[in-house]
Residue, then its C-alpha position, 0 to 999 in steps of 0.5 A: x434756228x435762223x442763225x444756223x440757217x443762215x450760217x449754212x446760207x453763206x456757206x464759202x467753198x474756194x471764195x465762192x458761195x455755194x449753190x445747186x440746182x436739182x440735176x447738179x452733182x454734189x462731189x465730195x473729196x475723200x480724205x484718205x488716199x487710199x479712199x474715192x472721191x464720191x458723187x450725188x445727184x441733187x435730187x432736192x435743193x431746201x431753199x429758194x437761192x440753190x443754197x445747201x443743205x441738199x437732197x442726194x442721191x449716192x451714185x456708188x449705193x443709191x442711198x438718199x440723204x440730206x446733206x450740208x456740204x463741207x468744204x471738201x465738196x464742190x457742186x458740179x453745175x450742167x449748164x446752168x449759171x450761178x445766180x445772179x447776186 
């Protein structure tokens, strides 16, 4: 189990690892044409260094889910900075 933590841990999206923090939007890209993109509220981030995966909250039906983000999604930071490595 550690390895796959740890895997989701250095999770690279666009060069960058990713992180949040509980307010930041989770924004995944959708891989149709004809489809939206969707957008989350991160109501519950798992680990102490913002890595996924995280708590959301669907902003188009209110669901909730857990969530390991792929490398469609980018997190959408509201005034925050990355942590410091």
């Amino acid at each position: 189990m550690t390895g796959s933590v740890s895997m989701f841990r250095s999770l690279l999206v666009k060069g960058r690892a990713m992180y949040a923090k509980i307010g930041d939007r989770l924004v995944v890209h959708s891989a149709h044409v004809d489809e939206p993109d969707r957008d989350a509220e991160i109501l519950e981030v798992q680990s102490a260094d913002g890595s996924p995966p995280y708590l959301v909250r669907w902003s188009d039906n209110g669901h909730t889910a857990l969530i390991f983000p792929g490398a469609d999604a980018h997190v959408e930071h509201f005034g925050s900075a990355p942590p410091a490595e």
